[in-house]
KELUM-932345 format. One record per residue (C-alpha): residue in one letter; x, y, z. Coordinates in steps of 0.05 Angstrom, whole numbers, plus 32768, in hexadecimal, padded with zeros to 4 digits. Layout:
<rs>
aXYZ ...
</rs>
This chain:
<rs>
x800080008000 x801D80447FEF x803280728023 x801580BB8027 x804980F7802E x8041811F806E x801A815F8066 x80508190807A x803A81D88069 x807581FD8040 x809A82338055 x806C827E8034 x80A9829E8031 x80D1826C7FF9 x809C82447FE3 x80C482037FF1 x80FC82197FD3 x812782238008 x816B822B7FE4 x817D82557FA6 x81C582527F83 x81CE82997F6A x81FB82A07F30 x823082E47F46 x823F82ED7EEE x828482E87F05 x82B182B37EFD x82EA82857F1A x832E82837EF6 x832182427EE6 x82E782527EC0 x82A982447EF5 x8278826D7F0A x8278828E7F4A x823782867F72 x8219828B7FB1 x81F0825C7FCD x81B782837FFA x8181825B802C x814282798045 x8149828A8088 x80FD82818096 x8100823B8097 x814E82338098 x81478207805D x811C81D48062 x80E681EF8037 x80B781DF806C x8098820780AE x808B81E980F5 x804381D380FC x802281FF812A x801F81FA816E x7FDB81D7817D x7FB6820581AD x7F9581EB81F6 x7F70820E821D x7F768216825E x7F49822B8298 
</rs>
């Protein structure tokens, strides 16, 4: 029987795409690219936020 995927809600501020490569236009003297690779620091780069704290009332 398949399994479902957990129902994790993903992160507003990346979308799930926690971690971009940015290309600088310069380059290496070996001929690469230089980049920089940049996480979102909403969700520190899982893509993914914290379920919310279930709420309880108390008396």
């Amino acid at each position: 029987m398949p399994q479902r995927a957990q129902n994790t809600p993903i992160c507003r501020d990346c979308d799930g795409f926690a971690t971009a490569a940015i290309t600088t236009g310069t380059r290496h003297p070996d001929g690469t690219r230089a980049t920089l690779t940049v996480t979102c620091p909403a969700c520190k780069g899982t893509g993914h936020t914290a379920p919310a704290a279930a709420l309880t009332r108390t008396r």
